[in-house]
N, C-alpha and C positions, 0 to 999 in steps of 0.2 A: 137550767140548761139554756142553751142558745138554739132559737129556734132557726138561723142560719146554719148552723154543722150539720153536715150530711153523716147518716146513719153507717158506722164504718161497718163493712162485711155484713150486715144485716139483707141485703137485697143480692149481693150476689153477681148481679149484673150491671155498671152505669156507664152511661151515653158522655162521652168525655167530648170537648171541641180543642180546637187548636190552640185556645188561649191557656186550656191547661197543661198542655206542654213546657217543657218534659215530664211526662209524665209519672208519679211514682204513686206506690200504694205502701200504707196509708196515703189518700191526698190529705196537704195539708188542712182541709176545712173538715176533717172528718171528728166524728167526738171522740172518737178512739184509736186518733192520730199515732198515736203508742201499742196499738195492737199486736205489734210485729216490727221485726226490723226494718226500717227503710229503703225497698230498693226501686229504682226506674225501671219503667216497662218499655220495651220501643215498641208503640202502639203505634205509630206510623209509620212502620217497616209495610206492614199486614191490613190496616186499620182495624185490625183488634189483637189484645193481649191478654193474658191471664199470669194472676197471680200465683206464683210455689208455693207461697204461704198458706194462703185463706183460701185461696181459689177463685177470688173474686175476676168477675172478665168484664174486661174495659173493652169500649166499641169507639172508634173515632166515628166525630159525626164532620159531614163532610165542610157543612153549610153552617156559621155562627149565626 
């Protein structure tokens, strides 16, 4: 396994910046990229979103 991929839907909660924008869940770097269907979150409407899917909730962080 790569120890760079972030652990899909296992935490629940991740701290996103503006680089990962647009934002979608699965992120790309995740190991369970394939989880669910691909959709974008507008987590910068709000600075946070949640997933229909998993549930997972994204936070923008404000500061890179």
């Amino acid at each position: 396994m790569d120890q760079d991929l972030i652990p899909a839907n296992a935490e629940h909660r991740y701290e996103v910046s503006r680089r990962d924008l647009p934002l979608s869940c699965p992120m790309p770097g995740m190991y369970l990229w394939n989880s669910h269907p691909k959709i974008y979150l507008p987590v910068e409407e709000t600075g946070e979103a949640k997933c229909a899917y998993c549930g997972a909730a994204y936070f923008l962080r404000e500061a890179d």
